[in-house]
VODREN-716927 format. One record per residue: residue in one letter; x, y, z of N, C-alpha, C in turn. Coordinates in steps of 0.02 Angstrom, whole numbers, plus 50000, padded with zeros to 5 digits. Example, Ala and Ser with C-alpha at 12.3 -4.5 7.8 and 13.67 -1.06 7.14 Angstrom:
# residues 2
(banu 'A', (50660, 49716, 50390), (50615, 49775, 50390), (50660, 49835, 50390))
(banu 'S', (50642, 49888, 50354), (50684, 49947, 50357), (50645, 50002, 50394))
***
This chain:
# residues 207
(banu 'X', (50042, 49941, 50000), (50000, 50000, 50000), (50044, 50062, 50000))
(banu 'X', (50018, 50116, 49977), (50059, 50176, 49966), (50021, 50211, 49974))
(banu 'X', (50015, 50289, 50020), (49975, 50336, 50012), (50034, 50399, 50045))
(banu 'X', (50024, 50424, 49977), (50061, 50494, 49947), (50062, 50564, 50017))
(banu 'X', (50130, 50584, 50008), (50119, 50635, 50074), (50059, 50696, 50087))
(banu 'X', (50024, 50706, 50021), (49984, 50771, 50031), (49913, 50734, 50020))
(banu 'X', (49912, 50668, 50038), (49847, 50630, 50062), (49834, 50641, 50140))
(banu 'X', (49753, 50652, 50150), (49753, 50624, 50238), (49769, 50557, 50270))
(banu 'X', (49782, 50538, 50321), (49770, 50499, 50350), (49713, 50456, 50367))
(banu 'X', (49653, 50489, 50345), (49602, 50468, 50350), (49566, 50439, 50300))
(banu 'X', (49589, 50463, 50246), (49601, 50411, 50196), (49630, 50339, 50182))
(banu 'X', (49690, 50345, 50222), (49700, 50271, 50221), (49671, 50234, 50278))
(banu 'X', (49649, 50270, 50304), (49612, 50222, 50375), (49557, 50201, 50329))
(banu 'X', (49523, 50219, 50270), (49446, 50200, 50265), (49478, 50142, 50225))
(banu 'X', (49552, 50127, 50186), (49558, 50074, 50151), (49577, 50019, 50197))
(banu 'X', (49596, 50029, 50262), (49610, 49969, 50297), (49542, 49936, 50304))
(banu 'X', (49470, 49923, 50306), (49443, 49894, 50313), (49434, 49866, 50246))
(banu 'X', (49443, 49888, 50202), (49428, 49846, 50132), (49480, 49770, 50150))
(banu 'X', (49533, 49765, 50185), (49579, 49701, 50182), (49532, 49665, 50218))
(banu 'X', (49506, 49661, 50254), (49465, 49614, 50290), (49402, 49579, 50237))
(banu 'X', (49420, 49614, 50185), (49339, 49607, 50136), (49391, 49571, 50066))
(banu 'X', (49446, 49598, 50078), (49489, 49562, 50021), (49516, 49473, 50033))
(banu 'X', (49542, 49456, 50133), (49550, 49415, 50144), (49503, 49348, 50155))
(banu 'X', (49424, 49377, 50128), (49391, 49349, 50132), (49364, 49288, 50054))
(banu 'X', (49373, 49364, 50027), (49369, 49344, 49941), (49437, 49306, 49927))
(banu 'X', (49493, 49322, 49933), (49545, 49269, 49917), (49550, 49199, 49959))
(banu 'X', (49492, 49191, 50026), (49508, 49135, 50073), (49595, 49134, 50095))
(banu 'X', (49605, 49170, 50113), (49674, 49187, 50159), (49682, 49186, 50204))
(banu 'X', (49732, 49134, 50231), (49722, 49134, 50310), (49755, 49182, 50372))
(banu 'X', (49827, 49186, 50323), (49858, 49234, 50361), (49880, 49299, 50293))
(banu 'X', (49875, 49347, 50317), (49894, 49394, 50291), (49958, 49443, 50303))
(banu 'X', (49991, 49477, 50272), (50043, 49526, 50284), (50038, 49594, 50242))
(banu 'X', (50037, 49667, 50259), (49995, 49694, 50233), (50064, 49751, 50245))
(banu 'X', (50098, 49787, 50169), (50146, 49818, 50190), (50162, 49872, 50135))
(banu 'X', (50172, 49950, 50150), (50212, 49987, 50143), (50227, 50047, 50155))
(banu 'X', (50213, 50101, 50107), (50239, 50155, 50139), (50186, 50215, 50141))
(banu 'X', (50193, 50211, 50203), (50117, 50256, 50204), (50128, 50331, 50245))
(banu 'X', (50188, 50350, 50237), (50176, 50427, 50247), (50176, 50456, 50306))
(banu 'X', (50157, 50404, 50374), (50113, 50413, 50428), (50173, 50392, 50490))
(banu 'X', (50194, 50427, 50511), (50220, 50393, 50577), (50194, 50377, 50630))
(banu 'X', (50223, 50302, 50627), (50174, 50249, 50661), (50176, 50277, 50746))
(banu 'X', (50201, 50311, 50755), (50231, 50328, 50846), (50179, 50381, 50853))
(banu 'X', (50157, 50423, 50787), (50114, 50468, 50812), (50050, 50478, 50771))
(banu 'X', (50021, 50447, 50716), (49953, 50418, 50678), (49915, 50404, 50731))
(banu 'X', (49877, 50382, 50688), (49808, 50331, 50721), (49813, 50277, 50668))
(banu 'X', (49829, 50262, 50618), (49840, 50217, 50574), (49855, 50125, 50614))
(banu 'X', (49890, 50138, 50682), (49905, 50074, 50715), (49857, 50072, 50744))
(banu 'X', (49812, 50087, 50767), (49759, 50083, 50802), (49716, 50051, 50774))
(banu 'X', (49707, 50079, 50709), (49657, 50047, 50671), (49666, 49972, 50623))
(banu 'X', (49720, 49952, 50640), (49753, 49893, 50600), (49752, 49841, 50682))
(banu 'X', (49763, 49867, 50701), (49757, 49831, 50778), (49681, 49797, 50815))
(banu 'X', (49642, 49855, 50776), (49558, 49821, 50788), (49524, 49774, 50764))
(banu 'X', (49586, 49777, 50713), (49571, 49717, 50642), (49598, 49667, 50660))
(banu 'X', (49635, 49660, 50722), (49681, 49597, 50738), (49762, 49583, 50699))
(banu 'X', (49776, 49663, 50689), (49852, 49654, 50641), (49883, 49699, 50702))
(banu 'X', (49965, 49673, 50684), (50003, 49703, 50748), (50067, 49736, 50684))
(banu 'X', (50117, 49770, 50710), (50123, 49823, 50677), (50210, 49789, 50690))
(banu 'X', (50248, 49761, 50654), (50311, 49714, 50643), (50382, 49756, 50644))
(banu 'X', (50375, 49827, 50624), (50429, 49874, 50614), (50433, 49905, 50713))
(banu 'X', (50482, 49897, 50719), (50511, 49958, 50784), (50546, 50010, 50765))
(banu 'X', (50604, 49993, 50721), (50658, 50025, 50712), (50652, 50082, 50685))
(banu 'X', (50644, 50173, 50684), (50640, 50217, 50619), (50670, 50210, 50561))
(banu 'X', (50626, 50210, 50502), (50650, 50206, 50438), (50664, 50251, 50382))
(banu 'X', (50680, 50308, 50420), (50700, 50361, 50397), (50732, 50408, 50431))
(banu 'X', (50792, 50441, 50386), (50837, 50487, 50438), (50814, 50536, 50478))
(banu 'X', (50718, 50564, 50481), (50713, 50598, 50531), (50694, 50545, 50608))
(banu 'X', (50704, 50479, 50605), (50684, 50444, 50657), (50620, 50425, 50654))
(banu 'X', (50572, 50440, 50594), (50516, 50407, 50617), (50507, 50363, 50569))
(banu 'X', (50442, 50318, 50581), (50429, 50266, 50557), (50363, 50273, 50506))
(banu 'X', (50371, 50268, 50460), (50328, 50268, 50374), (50327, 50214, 50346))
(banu 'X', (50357, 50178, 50357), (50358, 50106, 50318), (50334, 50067, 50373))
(banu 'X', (50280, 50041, 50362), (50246, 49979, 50403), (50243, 49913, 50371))
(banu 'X', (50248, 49884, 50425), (50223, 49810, 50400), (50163, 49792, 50431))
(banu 'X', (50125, 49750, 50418), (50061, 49726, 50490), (50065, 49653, 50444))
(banu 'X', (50033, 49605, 50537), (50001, 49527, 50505), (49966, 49522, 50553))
(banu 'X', (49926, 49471, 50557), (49889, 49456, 50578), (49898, 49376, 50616))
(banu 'X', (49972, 49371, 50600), (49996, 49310, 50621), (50034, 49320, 50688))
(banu 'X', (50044, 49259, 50713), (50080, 49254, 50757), (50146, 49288, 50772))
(banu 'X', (50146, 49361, 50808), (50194, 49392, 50789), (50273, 49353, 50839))
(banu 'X', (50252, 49317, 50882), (50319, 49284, 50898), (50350, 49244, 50868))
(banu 'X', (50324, 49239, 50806), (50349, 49173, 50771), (50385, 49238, 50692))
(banu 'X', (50366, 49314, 50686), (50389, 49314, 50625), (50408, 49406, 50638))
(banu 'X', (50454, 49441, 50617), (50486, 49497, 50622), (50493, 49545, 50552))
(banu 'X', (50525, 49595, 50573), (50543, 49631, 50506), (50622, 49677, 50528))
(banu 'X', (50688, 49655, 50511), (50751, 49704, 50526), (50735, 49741, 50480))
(banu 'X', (50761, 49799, 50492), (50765, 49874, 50451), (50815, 49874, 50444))
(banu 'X', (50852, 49872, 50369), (50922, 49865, 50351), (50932, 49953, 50343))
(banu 'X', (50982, 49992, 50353), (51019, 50069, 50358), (51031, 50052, 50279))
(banu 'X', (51029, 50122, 50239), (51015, 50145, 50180), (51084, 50107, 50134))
(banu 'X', (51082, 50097, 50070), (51139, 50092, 50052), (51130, 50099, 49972))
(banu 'X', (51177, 50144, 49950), (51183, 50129, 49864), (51174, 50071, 49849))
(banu 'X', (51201, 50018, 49868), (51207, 49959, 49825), (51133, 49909, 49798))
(banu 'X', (51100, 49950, 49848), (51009, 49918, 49854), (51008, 49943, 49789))
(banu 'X', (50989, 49981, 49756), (50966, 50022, 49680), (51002, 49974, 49644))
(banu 'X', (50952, 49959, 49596), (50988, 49914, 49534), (50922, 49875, 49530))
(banu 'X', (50936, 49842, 49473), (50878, 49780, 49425), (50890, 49705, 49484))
(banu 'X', (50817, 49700, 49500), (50796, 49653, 49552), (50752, 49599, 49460))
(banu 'X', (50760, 49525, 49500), (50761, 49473, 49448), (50710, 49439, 49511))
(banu 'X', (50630, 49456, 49497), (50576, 49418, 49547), (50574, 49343, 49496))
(banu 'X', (50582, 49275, 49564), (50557, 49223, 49531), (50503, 49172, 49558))
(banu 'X', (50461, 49148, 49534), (50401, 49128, 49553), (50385, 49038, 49503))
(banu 'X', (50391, 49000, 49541), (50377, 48935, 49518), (50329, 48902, 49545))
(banu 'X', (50287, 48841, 49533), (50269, 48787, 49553), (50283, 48715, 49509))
(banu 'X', (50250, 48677, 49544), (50270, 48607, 49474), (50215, 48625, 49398))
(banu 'X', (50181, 48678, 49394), (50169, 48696, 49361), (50159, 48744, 49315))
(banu 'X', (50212, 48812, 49347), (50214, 48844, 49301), (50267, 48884, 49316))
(banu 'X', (50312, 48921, 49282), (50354, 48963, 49332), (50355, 49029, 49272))
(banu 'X', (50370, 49096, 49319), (50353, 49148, 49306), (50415, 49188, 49321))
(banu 'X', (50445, 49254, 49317), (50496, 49285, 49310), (50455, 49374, 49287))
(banu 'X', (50500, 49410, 49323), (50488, 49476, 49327), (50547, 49529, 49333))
(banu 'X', (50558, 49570, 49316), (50624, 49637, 49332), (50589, 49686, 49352))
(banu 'X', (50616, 49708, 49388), (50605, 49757, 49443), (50668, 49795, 49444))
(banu 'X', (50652, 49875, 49428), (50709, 49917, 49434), (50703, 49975, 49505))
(banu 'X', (50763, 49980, 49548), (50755, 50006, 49611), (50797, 50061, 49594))
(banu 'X', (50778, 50134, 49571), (50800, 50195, 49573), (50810, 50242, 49643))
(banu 'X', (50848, 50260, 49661), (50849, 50297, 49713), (50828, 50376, 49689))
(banu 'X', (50774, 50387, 49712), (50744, 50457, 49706), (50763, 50520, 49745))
(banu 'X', (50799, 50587, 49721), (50830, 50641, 49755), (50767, 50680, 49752))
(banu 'X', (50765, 50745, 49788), (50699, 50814, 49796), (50734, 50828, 49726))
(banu 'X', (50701, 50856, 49695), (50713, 50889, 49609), (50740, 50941, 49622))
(banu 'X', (50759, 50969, 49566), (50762, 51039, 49551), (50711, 51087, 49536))
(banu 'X', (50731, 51148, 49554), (50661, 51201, 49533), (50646, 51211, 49474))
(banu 'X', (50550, 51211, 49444), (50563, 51222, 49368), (50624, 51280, 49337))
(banu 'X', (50639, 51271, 49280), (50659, 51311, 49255), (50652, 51384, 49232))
(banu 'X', (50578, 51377, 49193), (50559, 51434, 49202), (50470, 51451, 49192))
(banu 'X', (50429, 51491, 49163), (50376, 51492, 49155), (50360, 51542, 49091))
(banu 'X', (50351, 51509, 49048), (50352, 51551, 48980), (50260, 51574, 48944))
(banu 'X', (50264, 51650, 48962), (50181, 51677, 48946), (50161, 51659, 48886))
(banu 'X', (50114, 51636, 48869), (50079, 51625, 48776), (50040, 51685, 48767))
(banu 'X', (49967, 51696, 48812), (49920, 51738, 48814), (49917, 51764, 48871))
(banu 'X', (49904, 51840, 48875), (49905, 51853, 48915), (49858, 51944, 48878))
(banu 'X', (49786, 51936, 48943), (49762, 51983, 48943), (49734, 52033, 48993))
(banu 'X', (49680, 52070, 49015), (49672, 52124, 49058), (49671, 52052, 49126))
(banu 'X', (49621, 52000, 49145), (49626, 51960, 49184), (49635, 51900, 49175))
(banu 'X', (49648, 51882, 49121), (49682, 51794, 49122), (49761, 51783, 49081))
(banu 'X', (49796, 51753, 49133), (49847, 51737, 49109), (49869, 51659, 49075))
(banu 'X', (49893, 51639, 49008), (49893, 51572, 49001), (49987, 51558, 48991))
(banu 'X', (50008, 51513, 49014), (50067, 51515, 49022), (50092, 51426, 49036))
(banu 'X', (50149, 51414, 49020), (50174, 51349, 49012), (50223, 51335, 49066))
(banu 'X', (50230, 51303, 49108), (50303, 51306, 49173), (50348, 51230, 49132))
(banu 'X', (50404, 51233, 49120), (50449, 51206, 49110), (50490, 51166, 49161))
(banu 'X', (50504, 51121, 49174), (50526, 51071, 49219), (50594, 51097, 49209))
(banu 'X', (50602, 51055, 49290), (50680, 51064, 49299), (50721, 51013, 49268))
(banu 'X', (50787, 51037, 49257), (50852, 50980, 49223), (50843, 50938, 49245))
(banu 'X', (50831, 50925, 49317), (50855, 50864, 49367), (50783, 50855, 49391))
(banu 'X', (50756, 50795, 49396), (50691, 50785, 49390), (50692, 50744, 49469))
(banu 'X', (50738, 50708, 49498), (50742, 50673, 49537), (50748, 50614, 49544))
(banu 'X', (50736, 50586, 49462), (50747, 50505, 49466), (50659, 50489, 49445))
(banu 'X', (50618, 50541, 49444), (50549, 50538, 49426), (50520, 50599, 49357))
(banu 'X', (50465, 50562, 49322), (50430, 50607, 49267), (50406, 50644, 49323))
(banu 'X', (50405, 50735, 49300), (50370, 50787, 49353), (50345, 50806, 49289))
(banu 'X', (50256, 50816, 49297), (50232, 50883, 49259), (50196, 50926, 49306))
(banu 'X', (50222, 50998, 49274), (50194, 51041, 49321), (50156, 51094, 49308))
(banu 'X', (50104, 51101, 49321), (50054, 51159, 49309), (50026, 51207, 49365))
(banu 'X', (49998, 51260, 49368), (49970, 51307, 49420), (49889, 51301, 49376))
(banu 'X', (49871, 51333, 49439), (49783, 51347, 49441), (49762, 51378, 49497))
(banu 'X', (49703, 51424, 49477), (49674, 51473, 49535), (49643, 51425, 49611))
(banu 'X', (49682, 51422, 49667), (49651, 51393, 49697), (49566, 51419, 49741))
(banu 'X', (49556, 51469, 49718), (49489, 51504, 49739), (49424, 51493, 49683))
(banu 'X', (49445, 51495, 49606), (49408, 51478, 49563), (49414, 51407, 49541))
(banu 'X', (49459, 51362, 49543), (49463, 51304, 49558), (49470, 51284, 49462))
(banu 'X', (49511, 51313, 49442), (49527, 51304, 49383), (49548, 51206, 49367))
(banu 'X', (49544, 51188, 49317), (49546, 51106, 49294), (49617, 51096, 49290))
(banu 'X', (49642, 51056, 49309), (49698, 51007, 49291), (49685, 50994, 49238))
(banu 'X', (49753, 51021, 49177), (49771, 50993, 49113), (49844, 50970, 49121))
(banu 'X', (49852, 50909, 49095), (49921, 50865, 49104), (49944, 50887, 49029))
(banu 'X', (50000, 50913, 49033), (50039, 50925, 48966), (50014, 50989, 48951))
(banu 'X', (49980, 51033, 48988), (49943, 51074, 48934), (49940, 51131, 48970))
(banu 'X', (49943, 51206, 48938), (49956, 51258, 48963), (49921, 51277, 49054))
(banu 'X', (49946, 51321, 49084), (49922, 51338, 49139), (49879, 51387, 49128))
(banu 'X', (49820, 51408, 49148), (49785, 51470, 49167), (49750, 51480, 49241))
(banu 'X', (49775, 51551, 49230), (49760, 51586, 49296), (49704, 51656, 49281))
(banu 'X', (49648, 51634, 49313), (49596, 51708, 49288), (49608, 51734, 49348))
(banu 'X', (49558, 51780, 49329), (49541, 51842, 49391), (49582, 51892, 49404))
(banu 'X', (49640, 51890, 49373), (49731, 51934, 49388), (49688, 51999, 49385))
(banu 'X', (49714, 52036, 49452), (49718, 52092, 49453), (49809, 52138, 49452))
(banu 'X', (49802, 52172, 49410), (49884, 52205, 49438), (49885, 52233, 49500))
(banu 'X', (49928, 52219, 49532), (49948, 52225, 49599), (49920, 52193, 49654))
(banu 'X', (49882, 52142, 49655), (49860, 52114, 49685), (49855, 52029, 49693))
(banu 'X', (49880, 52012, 49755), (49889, 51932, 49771), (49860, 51896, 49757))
(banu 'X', (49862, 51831, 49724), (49797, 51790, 49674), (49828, 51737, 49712))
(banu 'X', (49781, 51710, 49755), (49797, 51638, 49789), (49800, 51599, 49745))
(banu 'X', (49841, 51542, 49727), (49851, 51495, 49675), (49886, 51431, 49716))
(banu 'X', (49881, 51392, 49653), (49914, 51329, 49680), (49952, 51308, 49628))
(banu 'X', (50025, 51290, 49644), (50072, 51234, 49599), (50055, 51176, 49601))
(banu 'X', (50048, 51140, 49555), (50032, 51061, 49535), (50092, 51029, 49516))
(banu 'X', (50122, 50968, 49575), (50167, 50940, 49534), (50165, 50878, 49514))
(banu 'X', (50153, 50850, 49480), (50148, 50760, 49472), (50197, 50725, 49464))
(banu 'X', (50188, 50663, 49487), (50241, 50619, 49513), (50226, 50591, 49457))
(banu 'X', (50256, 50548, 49409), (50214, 50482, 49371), (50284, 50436, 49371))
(banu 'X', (50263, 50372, 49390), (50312, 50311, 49375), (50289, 50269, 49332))
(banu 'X', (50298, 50198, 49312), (50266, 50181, 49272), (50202, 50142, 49293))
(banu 'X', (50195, 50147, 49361), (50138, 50106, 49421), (50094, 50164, 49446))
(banu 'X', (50106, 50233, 49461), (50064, 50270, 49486), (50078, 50347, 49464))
(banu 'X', (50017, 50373, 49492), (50045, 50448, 49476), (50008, 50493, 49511))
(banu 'X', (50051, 50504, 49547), (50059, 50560, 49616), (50045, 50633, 49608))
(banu 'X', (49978, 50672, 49627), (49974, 50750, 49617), (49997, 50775, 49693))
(banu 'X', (50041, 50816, 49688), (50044, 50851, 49748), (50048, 50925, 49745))
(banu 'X', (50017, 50956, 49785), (49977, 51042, 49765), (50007, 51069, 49840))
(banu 'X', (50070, 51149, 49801), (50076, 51183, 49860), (50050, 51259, 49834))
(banu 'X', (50006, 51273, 49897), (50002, 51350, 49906), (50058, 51399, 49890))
(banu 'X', (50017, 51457, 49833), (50083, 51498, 49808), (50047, 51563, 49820))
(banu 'X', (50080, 51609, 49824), (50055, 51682, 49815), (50078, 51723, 49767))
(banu 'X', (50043, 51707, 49715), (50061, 51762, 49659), (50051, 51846, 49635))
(banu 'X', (50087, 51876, 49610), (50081, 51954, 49596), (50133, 51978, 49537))
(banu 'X', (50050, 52015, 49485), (50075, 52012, 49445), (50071, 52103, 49428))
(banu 'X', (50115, 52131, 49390), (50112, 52194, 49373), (50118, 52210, 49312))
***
């Protein structure tokens, strides 16, 4: 499971009850239910609610250099019988993983590439197309250094609640000269499995 940093928490609490509705439909007896969810487990409610479900929470160790814990594991099994070490960071993890999967009847094979992801660079720049008495339309240009991830990035009025266009120019109405136009930056994450919007508050002014 994955839920993105500019998600609530309360959001992923409403998906923990769907596993109880999933382990039912697969007839599963024991389950293990794991990843990175944003939430530090020392100070969420996220363990609480995996705990009511009869899952216990396998990570102690912080898994990240500010000390807290985001990466969970939970089961529902016998936790004296099964653990999780937290191995300390290392280059050598990144690289092409070779998943293999057999029985006496069929066997299966997968690659898996492990990129280590840096914070990006700032776009480059923001280049105007149209621009009139109150709407501005304009294109923002990504940065050189992307982070190891596709970023597209767009703005929109966060008061008029302008549409998300992916690839496609930004507009901002209402511009008054000299005056602060609450807005929002849009940045998207996309890998080839998901794709991440994350929106920060900007204050723009234009003259």
């Amino acid at each position: 499971m994955y839920k993105p940093p500019s998600t609530s928490e309360s959001v992923l609490q409403n998906e923990v009850g769907h596993i109880v509705d999933l382990k039912e439909k697969l007839d599963c007896k024991k389950v293990i239910v794991a990843g990175d969810f944003n939430v530090d487990a020392a100070k969420g409610n996220i363990v609480s609610a995996f705990q009511q479900l009869g899952y216990q929470q396998l990570i102690r160790q912080s898994t990240t250099k500010n000390g807290t814990i985001i990466d969970h594991v939970y089961t529902d099994s016998d936790v004296s019988k099964c653990g999780v070490v937290v191995t300390p960071e290392d280059d050598s993890f990144y690289g092409e993983y070779r998943c293999l999967a057999e029985n006496k009847h069929v066997k299966a094979e997968h690659f898996i590439t492990l990129i280590k992801a840096h914070v990006p660079q700032p776009p480059t720049q923001a280049t105007f197309q149209t621009v009139t008495a109150t709407t501005i339309t304009f294109k923002i240009s990504g940065p050189q250094n992307t982070g190891g991830r596709k970023l597209i990035y767009a703005a929109r009025n966060s008061t008029v609640g302008s549409n998300w266009t992916e690839d496609g120019p930004s507009i901002l109405e209402e511009v008054r000269p000299g005056e602060v136009l609450g807005a929002a930056l849009l940045r998207k994450m996309r890998t080839a499995e998901d794709a991440t919007i994350e929106e920060d508050p900007a204050n723009l002014v234009f003259y």
